[in-house]
C-alpha positions in Angstrom: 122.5 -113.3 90.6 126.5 -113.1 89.7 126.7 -112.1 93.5 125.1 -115.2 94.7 127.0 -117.3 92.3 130.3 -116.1 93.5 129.2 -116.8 97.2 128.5 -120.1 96.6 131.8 -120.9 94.2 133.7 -119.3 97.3 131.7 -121.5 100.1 132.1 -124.5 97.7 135.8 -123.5 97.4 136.4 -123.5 101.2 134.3 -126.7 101.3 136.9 -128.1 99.8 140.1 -127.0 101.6 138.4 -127.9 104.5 137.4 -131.6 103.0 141.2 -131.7 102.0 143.0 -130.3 104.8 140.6 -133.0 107.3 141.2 -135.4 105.0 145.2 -134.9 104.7 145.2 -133.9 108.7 143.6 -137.6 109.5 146.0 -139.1 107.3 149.1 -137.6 108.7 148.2 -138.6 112.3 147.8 -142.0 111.4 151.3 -142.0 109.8 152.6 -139.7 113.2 151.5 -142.3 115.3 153.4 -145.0 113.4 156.3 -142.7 113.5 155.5 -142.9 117.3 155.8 -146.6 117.2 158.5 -147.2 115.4 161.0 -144.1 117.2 159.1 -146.0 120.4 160.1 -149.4 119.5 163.4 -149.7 120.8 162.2 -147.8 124.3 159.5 -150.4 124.0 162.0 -153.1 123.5 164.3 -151.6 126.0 161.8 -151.7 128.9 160.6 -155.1 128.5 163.9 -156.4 128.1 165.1 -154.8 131.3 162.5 -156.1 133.2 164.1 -159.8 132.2 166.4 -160.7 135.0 167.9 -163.3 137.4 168.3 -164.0 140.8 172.1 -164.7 142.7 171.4 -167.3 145.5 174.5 -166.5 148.5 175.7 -168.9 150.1 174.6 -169.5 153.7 177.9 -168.4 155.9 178.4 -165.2 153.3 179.4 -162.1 155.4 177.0 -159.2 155.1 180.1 -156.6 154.0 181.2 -159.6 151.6 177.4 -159.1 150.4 178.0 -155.6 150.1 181.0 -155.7 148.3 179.8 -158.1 145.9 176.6 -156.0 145.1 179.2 -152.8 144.6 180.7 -155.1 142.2 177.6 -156.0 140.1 176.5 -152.3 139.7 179.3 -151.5 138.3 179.6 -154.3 135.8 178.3 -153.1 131.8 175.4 -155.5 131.6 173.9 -154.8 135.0 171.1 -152.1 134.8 170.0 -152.3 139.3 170.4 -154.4 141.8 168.5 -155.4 145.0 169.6 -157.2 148.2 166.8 -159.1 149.6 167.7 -161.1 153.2 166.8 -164.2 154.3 163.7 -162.3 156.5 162.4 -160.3 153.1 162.6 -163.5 151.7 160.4 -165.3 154.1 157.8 -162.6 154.2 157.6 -162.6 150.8 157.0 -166.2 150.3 154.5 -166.2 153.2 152.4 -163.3 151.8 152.6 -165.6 148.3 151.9 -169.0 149.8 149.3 -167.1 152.6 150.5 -169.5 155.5 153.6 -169.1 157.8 155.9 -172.0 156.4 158.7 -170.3 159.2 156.7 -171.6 161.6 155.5 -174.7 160.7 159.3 -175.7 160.2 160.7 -174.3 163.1 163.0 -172.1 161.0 163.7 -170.5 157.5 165.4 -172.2 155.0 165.7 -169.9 152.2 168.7 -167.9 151.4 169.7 -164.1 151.1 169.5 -163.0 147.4 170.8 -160.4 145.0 168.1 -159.7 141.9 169.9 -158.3 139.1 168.2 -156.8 136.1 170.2 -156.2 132.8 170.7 -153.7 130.4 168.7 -154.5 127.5 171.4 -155.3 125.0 172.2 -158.3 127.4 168.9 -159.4 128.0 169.5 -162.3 125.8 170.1 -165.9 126.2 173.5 -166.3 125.0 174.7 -163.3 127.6 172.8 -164.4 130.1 174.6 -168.2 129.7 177.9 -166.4 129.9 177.2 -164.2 132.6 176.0 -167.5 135.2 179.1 -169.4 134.1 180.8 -166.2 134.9 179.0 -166.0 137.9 179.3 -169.0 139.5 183.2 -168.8 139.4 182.6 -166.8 142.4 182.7 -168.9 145.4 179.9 -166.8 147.6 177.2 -167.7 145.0 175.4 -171.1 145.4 172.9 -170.5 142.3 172.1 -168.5 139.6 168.8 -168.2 138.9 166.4 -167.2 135.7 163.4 -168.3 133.3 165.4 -169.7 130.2 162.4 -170.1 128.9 160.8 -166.7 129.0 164.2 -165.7 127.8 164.1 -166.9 124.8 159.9 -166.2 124.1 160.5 -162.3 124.7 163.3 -162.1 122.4 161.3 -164.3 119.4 158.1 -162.1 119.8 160.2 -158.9 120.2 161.8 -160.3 116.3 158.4 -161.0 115.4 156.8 -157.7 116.7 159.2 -156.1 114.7 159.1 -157.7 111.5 155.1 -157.0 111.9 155.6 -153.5 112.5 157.7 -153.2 109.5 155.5 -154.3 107.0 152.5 -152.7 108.5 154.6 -149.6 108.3 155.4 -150.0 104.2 152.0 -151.3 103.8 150.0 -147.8 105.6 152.6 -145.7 103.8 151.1 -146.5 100.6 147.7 -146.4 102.1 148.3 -143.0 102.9 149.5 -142.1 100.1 146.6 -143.1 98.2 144.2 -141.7 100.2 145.8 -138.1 100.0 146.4 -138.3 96.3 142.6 -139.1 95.8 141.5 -136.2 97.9 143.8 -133.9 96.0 142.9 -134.9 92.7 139.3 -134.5 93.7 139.4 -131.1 94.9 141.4 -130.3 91.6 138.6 -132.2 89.7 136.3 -128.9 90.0 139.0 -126.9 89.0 140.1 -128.7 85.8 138.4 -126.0 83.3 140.2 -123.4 84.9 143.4 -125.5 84.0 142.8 -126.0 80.4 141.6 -122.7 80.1 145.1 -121.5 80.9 146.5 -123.9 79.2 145.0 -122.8 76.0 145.5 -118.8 76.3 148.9 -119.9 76.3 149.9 -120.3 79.8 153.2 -122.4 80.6 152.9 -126.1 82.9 154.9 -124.6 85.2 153.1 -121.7 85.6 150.1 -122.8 85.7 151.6 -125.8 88.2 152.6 -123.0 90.6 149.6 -121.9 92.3 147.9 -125.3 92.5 151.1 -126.6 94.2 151.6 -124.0 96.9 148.1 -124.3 97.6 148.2 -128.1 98.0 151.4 -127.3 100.2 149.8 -125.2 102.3 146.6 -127.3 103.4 149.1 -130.0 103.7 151.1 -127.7 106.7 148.0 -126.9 108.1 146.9 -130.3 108.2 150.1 -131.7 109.6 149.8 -129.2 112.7 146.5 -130.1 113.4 148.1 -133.8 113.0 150.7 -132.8 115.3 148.3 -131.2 117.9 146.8 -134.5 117.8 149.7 -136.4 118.7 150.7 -134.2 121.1 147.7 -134.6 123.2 147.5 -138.5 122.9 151.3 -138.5 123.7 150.3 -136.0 127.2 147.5 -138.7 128.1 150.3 -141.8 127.4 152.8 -140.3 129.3 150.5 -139.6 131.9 149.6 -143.4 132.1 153.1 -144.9 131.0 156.1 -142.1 132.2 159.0 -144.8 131.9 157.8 -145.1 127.9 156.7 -141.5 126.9 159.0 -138.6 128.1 157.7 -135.3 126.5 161.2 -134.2 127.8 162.2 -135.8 125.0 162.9 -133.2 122.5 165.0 -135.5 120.1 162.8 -137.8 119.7 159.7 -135.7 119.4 161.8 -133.1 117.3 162.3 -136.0 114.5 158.3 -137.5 115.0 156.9 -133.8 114.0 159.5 -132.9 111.3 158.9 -136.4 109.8 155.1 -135.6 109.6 156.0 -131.8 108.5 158.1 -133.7 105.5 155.7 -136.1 104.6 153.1 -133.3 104.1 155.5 -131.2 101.7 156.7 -134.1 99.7 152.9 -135.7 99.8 151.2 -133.0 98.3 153.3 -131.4 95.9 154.2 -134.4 94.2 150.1 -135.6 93.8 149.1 -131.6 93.3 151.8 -131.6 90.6 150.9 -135.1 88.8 147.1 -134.1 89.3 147.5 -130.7 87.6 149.7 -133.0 84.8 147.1 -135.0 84.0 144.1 -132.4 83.3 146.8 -130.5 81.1 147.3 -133.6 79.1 143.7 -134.4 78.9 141.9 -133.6 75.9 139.0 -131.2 76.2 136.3 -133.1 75.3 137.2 -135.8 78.0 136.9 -133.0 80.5 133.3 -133.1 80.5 133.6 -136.8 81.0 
């Protein structure tokens, strides 16, 4: 009978590891893919930023080694990321295959202009550079135009603010969520063990003593619960970078370096501080409210 007892307070014992160390594991990837966000948001930023650019308009009678010159000179200005030379023949093919007739023809010859698309470095990719960098640009007697969205400008910097401030708060706000949620679990897989607590307490045990084993325990399903977090991230990270490679680089060992130590630290400081106040508060606790 004392043989079956013991294999069921052992396979309820494991139960419970196993409900914690899911239960922290689930947590933890939730906050890892936050962390992903938020070390993500500036690439995120970056790359739609980048993608804002504007087109120089030449001048009809510009020489094609002035043209080549002048694109030399753009590459290696700061706040120009690439640049691409489109003729006056790209140009008309282009428009054709967008308007799906042969305007060339119809007019009996091509009136638009060779081109230069620039895109910017992000930290440009503003309107108040942009502003400087056509009045900069149009010192230059080759360029008849400069040409870009003002509008969209200014929308994808607002919602990028916006985006962020969301994120922000979302972040504090799932931090405490988290939080919570591993605290609870903890202090309901400690709730089976609160006899065993007291009973220590009583014969004399110290807090700290009787802290110890709780605490390394809690640490330890915490560890294993942030690897398999980590494993998690790691294979949803794979499949992103597989779909997005200019956003995720696995290469980058920085960046995922910091994402998995961050998730590693959370677990540690998680655990032990709600296995410590857990154990605290069925020490405090009066034995006839244990039965409660």
């Amino acid at each position: 009978m004392a043989t079956a007892e013991d294999r069921f307070s052992k396979k309820r014992l494991r139960s419970s590891y196993f409900t914690v160390i899911i239960s922290i594991s689930l947590v933890l990837f939730m906050l890892g893919l936050l962390g992903l966000m938020l070390l993500q948001a500036k690439n995120l930023s970056n790359y739609v930023k980048e993608n804002i650019g504007f087109s120089v308009i030449l001048k009809e009678d510009v020489k094609e080694v002035d043209i080549v010159k002048f694109q030399k000179s753009l590459d290696a200005s700061p706040y120009v990321k690439s640049t691409e030379y489109i003729d006056k023949e790209r140009a008309a093919k282009e428009l054709t295959a967008d308007l799906g007739e042969d305007f060339v023809g119809f007019l009996g010859y091509n009136p638009l202009l060779a081109s230069i698309d620039v895109r910017l470095k992000a930290d440009y990719a503003n309107p108040d550079s942009l502003q400087w960098i056509e009045s900069k640009m149009m010192e230059n007697p080759r360029i008849k135009e400069v040409f870009y969205q003002k509008d969209l400008v200014v929308l994808v910097n607002e919602n990028i603010k916006r985006i962020s401030l969301v994120i922000s708060v979302f972040s504090i706000l799932l931090l405490i969520i988290a939080v919570t949620l591993i605290n609870n679990s903890i202090r309901l897989s400690l709730y089976s063990k609160r006899f065993i607590i007291k009973t220590m307490q009583l014969v004399g045990a110290t807090p700290a003593f009787i802290q110890r084993p709780f605490v390394w325990r809690g640490i330890v399903n915490g560890l294993i619960g942030a690897m398999i977090a980590v494993s998690g991230i790691l294979v949803l990270l794979y499949y992103a970078q597989q779909k997005m490679p200019e956003l995720f680089n696995l290469q980058d060992v920085e960046l995922l370096g910091s994402l998995f130590g961050l998730v590693l630290l959370l677990s540690v400081i998680i655990t032990w501080i709600s296995t410590s106040l857990a154990v605290r508060r069925y020490l405090r606790m009066k034995t006839d409210k244990l039965y409660a």
